[in-house]
N, C-alpha and C positions, 0 to 999 in steps of 0.2 A: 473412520474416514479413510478412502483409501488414496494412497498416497504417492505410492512407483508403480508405474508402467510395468507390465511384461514389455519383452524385448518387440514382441511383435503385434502390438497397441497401438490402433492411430488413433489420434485424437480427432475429435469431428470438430471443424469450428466453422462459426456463423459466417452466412457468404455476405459480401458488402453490399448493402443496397445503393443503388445507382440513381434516387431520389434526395440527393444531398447535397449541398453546399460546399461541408468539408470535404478536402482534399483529402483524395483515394488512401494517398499514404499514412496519415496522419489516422484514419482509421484503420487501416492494417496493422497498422502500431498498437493502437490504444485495446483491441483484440487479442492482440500475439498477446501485450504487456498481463493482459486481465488473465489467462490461461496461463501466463508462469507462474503469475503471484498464486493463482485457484491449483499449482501441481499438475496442471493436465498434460505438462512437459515434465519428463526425469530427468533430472538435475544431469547432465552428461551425454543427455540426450541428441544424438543429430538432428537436424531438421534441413528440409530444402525447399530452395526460394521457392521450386515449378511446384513441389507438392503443395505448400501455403496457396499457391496462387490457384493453385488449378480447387480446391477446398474453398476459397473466398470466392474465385469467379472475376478476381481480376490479372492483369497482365503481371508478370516480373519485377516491370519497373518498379512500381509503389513497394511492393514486396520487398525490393534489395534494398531502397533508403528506409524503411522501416527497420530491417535486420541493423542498417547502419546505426540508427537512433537503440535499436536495443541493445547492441555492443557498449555503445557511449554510453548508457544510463547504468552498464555493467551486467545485465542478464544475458549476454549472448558475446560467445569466442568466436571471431572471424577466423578462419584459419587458414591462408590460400594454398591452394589445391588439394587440401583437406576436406573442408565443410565446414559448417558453422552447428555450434553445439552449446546448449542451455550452462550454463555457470552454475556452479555448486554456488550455496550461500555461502558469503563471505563474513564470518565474525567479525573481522576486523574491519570491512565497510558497514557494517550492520552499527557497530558501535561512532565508529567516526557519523555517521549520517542521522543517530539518535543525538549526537552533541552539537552536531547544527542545525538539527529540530528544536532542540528545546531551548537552543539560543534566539530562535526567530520567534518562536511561539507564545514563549513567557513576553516577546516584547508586543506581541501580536495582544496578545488576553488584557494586557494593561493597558492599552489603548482601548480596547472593545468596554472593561469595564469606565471610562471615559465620555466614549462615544456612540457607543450600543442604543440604539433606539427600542422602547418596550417592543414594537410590533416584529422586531427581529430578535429580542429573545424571545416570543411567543413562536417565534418560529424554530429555535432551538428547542422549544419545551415539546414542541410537535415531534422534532425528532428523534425523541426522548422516547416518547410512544410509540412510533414506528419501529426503535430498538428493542423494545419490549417485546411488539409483538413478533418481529423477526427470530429474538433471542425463546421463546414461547414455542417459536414453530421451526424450531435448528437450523434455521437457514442463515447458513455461514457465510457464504459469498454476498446474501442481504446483508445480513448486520455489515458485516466490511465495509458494504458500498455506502450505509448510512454515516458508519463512523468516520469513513473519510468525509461526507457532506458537513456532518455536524465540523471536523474542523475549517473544512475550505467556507463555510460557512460565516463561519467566527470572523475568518480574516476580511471574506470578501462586502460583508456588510459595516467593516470600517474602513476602505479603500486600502487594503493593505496584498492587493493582485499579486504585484511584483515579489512582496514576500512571501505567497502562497506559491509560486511558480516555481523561488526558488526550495522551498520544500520536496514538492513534488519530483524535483529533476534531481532530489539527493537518495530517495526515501524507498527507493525499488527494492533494494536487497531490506531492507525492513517489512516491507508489506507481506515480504512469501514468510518471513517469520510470526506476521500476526496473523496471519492465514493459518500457519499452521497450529499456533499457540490456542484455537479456538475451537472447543469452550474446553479442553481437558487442562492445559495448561495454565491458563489466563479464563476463566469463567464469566460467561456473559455480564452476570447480575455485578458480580467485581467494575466491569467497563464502565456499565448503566449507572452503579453510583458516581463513579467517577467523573463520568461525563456531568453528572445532577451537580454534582459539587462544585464544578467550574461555571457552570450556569447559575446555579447558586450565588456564587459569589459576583460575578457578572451585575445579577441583578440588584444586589444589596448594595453594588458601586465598593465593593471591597478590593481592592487590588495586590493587597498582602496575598489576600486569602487566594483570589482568584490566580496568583500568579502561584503557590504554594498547592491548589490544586491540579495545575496543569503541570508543573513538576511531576508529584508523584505519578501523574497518569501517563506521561511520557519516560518514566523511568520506569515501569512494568515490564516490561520488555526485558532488563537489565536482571527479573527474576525468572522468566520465564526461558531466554535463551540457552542456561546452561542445562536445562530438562531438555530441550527438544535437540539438544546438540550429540547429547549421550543418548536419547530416545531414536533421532534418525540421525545417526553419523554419515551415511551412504549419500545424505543431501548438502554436509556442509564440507569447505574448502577447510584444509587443515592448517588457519592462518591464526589462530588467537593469540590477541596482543598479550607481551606479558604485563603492561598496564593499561588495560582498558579507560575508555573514558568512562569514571562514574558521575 
């Protein structure tokens, strides 16, 4: 996988289509965000509003509240009269933002084993298969985008949005670690039972279990970071707690 930029690497990114409902910014965002987590920015990296804009195909504006929102979520240093530049991973937001994942989520899976309708675990078991064969054919940035559906999934077919939202707005500096944890660190076919097991238990209406499975699979992470941390030092902030959250 390749991982850092030479110095003189542009990235190519997708231009915004003008056929849309959502607002210009809020896709500029979700674009920049998918390219930090996939590496296609080096962690120190500059970037500028006109080059992003003038590569999407839209003006400034959307471009500079989007950089705003990627500062806020912590991937991006505003710096005035400097520039703005990609944030190294933060150990220490990496672990605080896995302890209020797994805070939301253990209460997220006890409800779904509760209220989970079959034809919506039939639709996790779907994406079960889709992991498969993403994990089959190494496609890294798929598998990611499924395993994030299978959990916004979970949450969102037992009205549980608001919980899902705030996940998401914790979980950035985690994502470019399961990006990169995949498949050398953290192993597809590892994810795939894990994901089976939660579903598993979901379905049997088991809530010990199902809450006991989405523990371990949200605390993978917790084996996988200190490999990628001594494997790419160059990408992470030299912030580790001396008591992490376990």
């Amino acid at each position: 996988m390749r991982l850092v930029l030479a110095e003189n690497d542009r990235i190519i990114l997708n231009r915004i289509q003008a056929d849309s409902a959502e607002p210009v910014a809020r896709r500029v965002f979700r674009e920049l965000r998918a390219a930090i987590v996939a590496m296609k920015f080096r962690p120190g990296q500059a970037i500028s509003e006109q080059d992003i804009a003038d590569q999407l195909g839209v003006s400034r504006q959307p471009v500079r509240e989007a950089f705003i929102k990627l500062s806020e979520a912590g991937l991006l240093s505003i710096r005035p009269q400097r520039g703005s530049f990609i944030v190294k991973i933060s150990v220490r937001q990496v672990f605080d933002a896995r302890f209020v994942r797994e805070a939301v989520e253990l209460a997220v899976v006890r409800r779904a084993v509760a209220e989970m309708k079959g034809r919506d675990i039939d639709l996790l078991r779907d994406n079960l298969r889709a992991q498969a064969h993403a994990a089959e054919d190494r496609d890294h940035g798929g598998f990611l985008d499924l395993d994030e559906r299978f959990h916004r999934d979970i949450a969102l077919h037992v009205g549980c949005e608001y919980a899902w939202r705030v996940v998401e707005e914790t979980k950035a500096q985690m994502d470019r670690v399961r990006y990169l944890s995949m498949p050398e660190a953290t192993p597809f076919s590892l994810l795939i039972a894990q994901h089976q097991a939660i579903v598993d238990a979901i379905a049997d209406r088991d809530a010990d279990r199902a809450e006991a499975a989405m523990r371990q699979h949200l605390q993978e992470i917790l084996t996988s970071l200190p490999q990628l941390a001594t494997r790419f030092p160059d990408l992470f902030a030299d912030d580790v707690p001396s008591k992490p959250f376990g």
